[in-house]
C-alpha positions in Angstrom: 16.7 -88.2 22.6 13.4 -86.1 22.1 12.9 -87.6 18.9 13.6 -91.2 20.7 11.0 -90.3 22.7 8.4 -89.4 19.7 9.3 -92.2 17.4 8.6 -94.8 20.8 5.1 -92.9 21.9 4.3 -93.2 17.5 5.7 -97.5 17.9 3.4 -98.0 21.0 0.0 -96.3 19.2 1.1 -98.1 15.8 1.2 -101.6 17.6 -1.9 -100.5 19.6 -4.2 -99.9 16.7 -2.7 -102.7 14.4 -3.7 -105.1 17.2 -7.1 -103.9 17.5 -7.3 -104.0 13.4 -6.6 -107.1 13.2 -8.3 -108.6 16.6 -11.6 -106.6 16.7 -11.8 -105.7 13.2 -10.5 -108.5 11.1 -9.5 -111.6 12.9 -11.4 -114.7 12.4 -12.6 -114.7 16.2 -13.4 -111.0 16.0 -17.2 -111.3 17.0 -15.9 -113.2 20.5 -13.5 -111.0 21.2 -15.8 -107.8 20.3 -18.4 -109.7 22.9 -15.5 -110.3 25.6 -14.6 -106.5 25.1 -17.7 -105.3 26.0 -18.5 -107.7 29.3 -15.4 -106.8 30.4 -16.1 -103.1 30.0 -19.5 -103.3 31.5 -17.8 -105.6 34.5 -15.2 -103.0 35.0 -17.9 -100.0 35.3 -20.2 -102.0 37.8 -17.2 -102.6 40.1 -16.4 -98.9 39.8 -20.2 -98.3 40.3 -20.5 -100.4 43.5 -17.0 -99.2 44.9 -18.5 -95.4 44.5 -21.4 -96.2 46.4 -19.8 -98.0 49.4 -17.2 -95.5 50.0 -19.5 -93.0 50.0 -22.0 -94.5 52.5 -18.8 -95.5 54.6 -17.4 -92.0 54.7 -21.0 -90.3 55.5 -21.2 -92.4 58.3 -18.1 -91.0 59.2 -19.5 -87.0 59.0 -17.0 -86.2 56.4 -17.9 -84.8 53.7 -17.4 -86.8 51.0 -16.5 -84.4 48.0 -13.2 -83.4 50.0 -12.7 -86.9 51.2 -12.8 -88.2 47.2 -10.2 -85.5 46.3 -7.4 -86.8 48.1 -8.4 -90.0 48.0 -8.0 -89.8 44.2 -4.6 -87.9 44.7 -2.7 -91.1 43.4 -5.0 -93.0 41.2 -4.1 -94.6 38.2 -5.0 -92.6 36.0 -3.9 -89.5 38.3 -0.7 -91.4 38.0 -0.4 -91.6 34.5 -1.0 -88.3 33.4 1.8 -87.2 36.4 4.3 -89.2 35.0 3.8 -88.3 30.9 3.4 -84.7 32.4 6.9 -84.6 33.8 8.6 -87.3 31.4 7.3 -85.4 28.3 8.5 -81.5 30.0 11.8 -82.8 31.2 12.7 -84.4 28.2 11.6 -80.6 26.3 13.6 -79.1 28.9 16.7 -81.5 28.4 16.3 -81.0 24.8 15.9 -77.1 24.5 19.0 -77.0 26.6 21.5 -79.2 25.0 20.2 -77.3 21.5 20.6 -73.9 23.4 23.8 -74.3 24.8 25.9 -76.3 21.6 24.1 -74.3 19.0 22.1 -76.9 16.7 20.5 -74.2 14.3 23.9 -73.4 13.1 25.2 -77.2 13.0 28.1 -79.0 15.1 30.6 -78.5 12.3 31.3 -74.8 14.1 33.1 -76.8 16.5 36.6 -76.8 15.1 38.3 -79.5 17.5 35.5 -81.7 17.2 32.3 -82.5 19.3 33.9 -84.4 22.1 32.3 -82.3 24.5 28.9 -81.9 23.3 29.3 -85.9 23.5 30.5 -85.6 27.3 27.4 -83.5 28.0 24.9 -85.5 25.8 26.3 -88.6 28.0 25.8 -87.2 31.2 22.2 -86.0 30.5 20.8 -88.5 29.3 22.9 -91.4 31.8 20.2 -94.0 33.2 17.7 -91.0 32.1 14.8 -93.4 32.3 15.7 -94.4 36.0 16.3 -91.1 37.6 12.7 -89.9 36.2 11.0 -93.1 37.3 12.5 -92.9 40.8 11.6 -89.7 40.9 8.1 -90.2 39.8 7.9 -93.3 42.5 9.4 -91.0 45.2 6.9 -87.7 44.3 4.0 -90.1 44.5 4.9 -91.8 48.1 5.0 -87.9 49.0 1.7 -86.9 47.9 0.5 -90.3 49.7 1.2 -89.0 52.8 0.1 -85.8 52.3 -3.3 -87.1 51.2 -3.7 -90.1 54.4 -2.9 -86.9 56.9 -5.9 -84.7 55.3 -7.9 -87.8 55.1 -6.9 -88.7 58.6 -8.3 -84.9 59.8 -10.9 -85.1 58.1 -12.3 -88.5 60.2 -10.4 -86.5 63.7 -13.2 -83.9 63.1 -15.9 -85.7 61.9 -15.8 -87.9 65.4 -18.8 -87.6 67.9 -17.1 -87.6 71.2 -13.9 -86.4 73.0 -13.0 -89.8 74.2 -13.8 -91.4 70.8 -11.2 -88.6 69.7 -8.7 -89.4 72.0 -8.6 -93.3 71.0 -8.0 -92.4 67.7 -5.2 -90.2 68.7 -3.8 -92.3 70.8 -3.8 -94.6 68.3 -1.7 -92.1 65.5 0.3 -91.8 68.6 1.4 -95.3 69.1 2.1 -95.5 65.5 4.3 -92.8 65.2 6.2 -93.8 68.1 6.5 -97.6 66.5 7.6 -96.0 63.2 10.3 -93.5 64.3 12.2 -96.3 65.9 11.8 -99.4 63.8 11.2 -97.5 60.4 8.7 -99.8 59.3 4.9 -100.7 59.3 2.4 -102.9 58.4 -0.7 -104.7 59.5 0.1 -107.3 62.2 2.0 -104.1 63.7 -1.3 -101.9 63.9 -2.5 -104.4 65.5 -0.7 -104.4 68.4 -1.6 -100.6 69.2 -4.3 -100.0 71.4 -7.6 -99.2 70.2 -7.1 -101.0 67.2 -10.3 -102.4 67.0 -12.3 -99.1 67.9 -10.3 -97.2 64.9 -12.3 -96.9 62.2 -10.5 -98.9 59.2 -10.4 -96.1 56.3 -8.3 -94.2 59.5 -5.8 -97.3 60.2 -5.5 -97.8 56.9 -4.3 -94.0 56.4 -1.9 -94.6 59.3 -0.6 -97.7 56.8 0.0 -95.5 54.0 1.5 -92.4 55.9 4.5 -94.5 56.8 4.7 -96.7 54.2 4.9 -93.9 52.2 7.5 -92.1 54.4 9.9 -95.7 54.7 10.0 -95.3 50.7 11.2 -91.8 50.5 14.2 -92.4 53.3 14.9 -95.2 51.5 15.1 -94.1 47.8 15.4 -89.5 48.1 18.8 -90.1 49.3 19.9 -92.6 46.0 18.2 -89.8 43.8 20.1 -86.9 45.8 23.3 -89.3 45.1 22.9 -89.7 41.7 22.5 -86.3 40.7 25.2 -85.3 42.5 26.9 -87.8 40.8 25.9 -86.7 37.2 26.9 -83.2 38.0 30.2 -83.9 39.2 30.9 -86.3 36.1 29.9 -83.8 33.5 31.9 -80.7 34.8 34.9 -82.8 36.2 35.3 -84.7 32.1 34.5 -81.7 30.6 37.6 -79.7 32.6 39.9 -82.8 32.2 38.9 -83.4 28.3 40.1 -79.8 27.7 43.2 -80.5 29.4 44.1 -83.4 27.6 46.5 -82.9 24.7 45.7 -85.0 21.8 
């Protein structure tokens, strides 16, 4: 499977470069596409560019400081994402690998196996089962986690930034409201924030923390239980064959 893994990661570069060889390097159309490259690029960096600025004017008007505000605002970006999930895809698939080479001896071949490799079979099964899913899930899962980590700090941050008492007390009551809402309907979104008092005197970077909190949290009742379940699964399936296979008279 870990050389799967390497020979897919090699295909993806391969077709990567060969399509930028022969689009920006020798097609016909190469000088328009070069052209469209680079607006594009330069498009991309003045969005970025103008974002930066207005977030940062927003959250100084806030009195947070803006360093620690950025930090956990970038706790899930893309590319924060990205690197997460080839991080932990690329150090469980090592792990998976060292193990199953560990444990059924590949430096001194299969062939030691007198009966036959049935159960090295049983056990390669069982690892790598739906392999892809469980990591993404996961991956998905330890995201909507860090989510509402980072909207709780953020939402702190604003709670102690705020002029006033009463000010701080709306936004409270505010949280509140939305906790309540959540814990008995187990959902949120917009037209329900709404509803809460205050709405319109809560700053929107703070609702919209409130947003991600629990849309986060709905995510990882809904799918940390399947994970839990699947595991469980696999684990039961590869000691309960591997017992009954040895049992088996052939």
């Amino acid at each position: 499977m870990f050389e799967m893994f390497i020979t897919m990661l090699a295909a993806v570069f391969a077709t990567l470069y060969g399509l930028s060889q022969s689009v920006l390097m020798n097609g016909p159309h190469k000088n328009f596409y070069r052209i469209a490259l680079i607006v594009l690029v330069l498009l991309v960096v003045i969005l970025y560019k103008l974002r930066h600025i207005i977030r940062r004017h927003h959250i100084q008007k806030l009195h947070v400081d803006v360093e620690e505000y950025v930090y956990y605002e970038k706790y899930t970006s893309l590319l924060y994402r990205i690197g997460y999930f080839i991080s932990y895809l690329v150090q469980n698939v090592w792990f998976d690998y060292v193990y199953m080479r560990r444990n059924f001896n590949f430096c001194k071949g299969l062939d030691i196996y007198d009966g036959g490799v049935s159960e090295y079979y049983i056990k390669f099964r069982s690892t790598w089962y739906q392999y892809l899913k469980l990591t993404r899930l996961r991956h998905k899962v330890s995201l909507k986690e860090l989510q509402a980590y980072a909207a709780d700090i953020k939402n702190n941050m604003i709670l102690n930034g705020l002029a006033s008492e009463e000010e701080k007390q709306k936004y409270l009551q505010f949280a509140a409201e939305a906790a309540s809402y959540f814990e008995e309907h187990q959902i949120m979104n917009d037209p329900v924030l709404r509803s809460f008092s205050y709405y319109e005197d809560v700053d929107f970077y703070f609702r919209n923390n409130v947003l991600k909190n629990y849309l986060a949290i709905a995510y990882v009742r809904k799918y940390q239980p399947q994970i839990i379940d699947f595991v469980n699964r696999m684990n039961n399936r590869s000691q309960t064959d591997i017992t009954d296979f040895k049992k088996k008279t052939f």
